[in-house]
C-alpha positions as CSV (number, residue, x, y, z in Angstrom):
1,X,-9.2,65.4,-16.5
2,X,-9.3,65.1,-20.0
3,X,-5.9,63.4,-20.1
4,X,-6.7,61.2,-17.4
5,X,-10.1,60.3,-19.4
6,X,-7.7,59.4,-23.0
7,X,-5.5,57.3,-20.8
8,X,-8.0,55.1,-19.3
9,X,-10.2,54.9,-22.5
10,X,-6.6,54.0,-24.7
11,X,-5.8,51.5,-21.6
12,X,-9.1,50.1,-22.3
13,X,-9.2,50.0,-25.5
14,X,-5.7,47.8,-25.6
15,X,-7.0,45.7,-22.4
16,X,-10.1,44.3,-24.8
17,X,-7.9,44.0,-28.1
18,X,-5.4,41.5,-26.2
19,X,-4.5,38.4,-26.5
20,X,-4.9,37.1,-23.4
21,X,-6.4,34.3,-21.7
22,X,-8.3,34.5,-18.6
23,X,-9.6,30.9,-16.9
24,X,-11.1,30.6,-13.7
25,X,-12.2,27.5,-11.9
26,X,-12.6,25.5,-8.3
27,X,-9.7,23.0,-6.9
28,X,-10.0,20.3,-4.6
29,X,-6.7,18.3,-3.1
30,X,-5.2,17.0,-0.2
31,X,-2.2,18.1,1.7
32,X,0.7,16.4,3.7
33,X,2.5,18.7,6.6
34,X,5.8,17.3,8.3
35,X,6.4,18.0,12.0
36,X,5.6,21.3,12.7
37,X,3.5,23.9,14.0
38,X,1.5,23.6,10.8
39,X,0.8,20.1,11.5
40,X,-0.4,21.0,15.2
41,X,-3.0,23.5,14.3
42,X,-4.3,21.2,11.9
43,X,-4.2,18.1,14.6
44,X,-4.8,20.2,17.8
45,X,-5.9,23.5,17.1
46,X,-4.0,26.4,18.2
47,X,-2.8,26.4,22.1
48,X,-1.2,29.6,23.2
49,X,-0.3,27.8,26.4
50,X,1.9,24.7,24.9
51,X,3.9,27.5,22.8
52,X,7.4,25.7,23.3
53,X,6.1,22.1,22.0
54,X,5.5,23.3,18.7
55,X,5.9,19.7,16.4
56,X,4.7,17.5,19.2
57,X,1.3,16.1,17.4
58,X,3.9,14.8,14.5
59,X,2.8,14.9,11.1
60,X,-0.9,16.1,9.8
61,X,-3.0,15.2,6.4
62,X,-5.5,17.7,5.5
63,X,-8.2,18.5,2.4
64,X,-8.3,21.7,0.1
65,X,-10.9,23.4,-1.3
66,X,-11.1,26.5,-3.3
67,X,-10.7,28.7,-6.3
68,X,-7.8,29.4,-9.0
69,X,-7.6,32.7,-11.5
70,X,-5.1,31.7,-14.2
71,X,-3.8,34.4,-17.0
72,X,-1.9,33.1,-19.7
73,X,0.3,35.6,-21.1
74,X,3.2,35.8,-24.1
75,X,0.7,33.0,-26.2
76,X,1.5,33.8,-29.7
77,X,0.4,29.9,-30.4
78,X,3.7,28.1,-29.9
79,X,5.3,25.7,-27.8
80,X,5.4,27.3,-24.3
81,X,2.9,29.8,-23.1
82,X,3.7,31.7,-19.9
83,X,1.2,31.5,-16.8
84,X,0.3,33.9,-13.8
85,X,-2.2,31.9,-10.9
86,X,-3.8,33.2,-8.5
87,X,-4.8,30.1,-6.2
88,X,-6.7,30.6,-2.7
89,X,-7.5,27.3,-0.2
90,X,-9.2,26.2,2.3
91,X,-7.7,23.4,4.2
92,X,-9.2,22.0,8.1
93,X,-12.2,21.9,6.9
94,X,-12.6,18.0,7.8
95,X,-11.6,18.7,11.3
96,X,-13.9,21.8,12.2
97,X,-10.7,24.3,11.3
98,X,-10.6,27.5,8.4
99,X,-7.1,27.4,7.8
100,X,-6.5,29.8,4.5
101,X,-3.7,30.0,1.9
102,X,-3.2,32.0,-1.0
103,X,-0.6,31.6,-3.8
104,X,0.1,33.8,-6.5
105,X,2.6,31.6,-9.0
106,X,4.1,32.4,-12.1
107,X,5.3,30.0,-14.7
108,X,5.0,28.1,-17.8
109,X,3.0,25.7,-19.7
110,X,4.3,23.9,-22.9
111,X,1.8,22.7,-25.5
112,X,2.0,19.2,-24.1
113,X,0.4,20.0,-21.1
114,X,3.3,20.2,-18.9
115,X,3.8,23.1,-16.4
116,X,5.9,24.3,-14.0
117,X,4.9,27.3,-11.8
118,X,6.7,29.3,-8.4
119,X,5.9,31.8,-6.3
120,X,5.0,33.2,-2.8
121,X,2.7,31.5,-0.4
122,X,0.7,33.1,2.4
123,X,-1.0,31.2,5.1
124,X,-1.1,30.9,9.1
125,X,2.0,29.1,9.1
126,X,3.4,33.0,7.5
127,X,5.2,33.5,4.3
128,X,7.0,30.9,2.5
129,X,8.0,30.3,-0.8
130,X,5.8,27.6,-2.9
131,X,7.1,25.4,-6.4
132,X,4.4,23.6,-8.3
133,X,4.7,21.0,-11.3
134,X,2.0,19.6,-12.8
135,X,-0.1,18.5,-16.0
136,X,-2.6,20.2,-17.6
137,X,-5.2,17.5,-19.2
138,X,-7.5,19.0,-22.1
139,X,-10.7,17.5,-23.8
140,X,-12.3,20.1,-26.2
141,X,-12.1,23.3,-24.1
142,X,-12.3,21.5,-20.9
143,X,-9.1,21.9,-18.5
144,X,-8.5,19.5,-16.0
145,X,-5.2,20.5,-13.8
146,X,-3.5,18.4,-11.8
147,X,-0.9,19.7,-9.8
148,X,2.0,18.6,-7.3
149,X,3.0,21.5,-4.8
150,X,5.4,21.8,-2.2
151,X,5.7,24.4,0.3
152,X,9.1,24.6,2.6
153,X,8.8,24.7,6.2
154,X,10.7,28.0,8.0
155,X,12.6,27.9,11.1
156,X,11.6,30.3,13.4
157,X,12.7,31.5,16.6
158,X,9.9,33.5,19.2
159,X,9.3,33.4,23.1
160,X,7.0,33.7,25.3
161,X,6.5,35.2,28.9
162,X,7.0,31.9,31.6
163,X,4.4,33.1,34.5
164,X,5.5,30.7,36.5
165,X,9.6,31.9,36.2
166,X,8.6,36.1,35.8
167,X,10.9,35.3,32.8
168,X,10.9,35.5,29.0
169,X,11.6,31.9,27.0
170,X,13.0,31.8,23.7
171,X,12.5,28.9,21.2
172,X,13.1,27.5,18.4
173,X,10.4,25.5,16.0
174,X,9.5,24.8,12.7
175,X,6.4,25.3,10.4
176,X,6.0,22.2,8.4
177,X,6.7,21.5,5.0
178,X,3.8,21.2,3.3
179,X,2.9,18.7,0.2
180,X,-0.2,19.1,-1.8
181,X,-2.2,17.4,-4.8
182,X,-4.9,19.3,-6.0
183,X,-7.1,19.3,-8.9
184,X,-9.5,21.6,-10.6
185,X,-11.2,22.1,-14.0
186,X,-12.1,25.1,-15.9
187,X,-13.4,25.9,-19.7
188,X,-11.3,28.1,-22.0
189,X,-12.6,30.3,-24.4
190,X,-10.6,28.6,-27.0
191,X,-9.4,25.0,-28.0
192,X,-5.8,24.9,-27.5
């Protein structure tokens, strides 16, 4: 126990001493989704009994709202500082839908403002791979992020059971790329 106790006190210890930036603040965008299923349950809803038309309603444009955690790590004050997001959205809203994402990205931000960030995406649509660029404006120890993502569509293949036939159909669709703009502010604890 008293091991367990020096551990978590050391951890702590080295957790408060570090240099490491924490910023937190809300995002607002708009998102474009090609042909695909994505694009139907943003246009339509979802409809279990149209399963094999998925990409019929064509393309979609939706809003974002929500929340980003950013940790900056490896900042030893030069020109590139590397960047961990967490970023969690709320798109639909405009037509009556919740439709949630979350990203968790890493990547890097030079002292320009430029940034480049990629990782995993999980929504309705499933698990996809996201890639975000962007620009990071400053003013004092205001942020003001403004970002371009894109999110692949998947292929997929299910089926359903045909009533009608007493037979199983297989398919083939696809979820929609997805393109985003969002934006967001935050304060940081330093100038930069």
């Amino acid at each position: 126990m008293k091991l367990i106790l020096t551990i978590g006190l050391f951890l702590g210890f080295l957790n408060a001493n570090a240099q490491i930036e924490r910023l937190t603040g809300p995002r607002v965008g708009a998102t474009f989704i090609t042909e695909g299923s994505a694009a139907d349950v943003v246009n339509d809803g979802i409809d279990f009994d149209n399963n094999n038309m998925f990409g019929s309603t064509g393309t979609a444009f939706t809003s974002q709202y929500g929340w980003q955690w950013e940790t900056r790590f490896a900042d030893d004050g030069g020109d590139v500082v590397g960047i961990v997001e967490w970023i969690v959205l709320v798109a639909g809203m405009e037509k009556g839908r919740f439709l949630p994402s979350a990203s968790s990205l890493i990547g890097a931000r030079t002292s320009k403002g430029l940034e480049f960030a990629i990782g995993p995406n999980l929504s309705l649509a499933g698990v996809s791979m996201a890639v975000a660029v962007g620009y990071n404006f400053t003013s004092g120890k205001l942020n003001i992020p403004v970002n371009l993502a894109f999110v692949p569509g998947i292929k997929r293949q299910d089926s359903y059971f045909d009533l009608a036939t007493g037979n199983d159909v297989n398919y083939d669709y696809n979820t929609g790329s997805r393109i985003s703009l969002i934006i967001g502010f935050n304060l940081s604890n330093r100038d930069r």
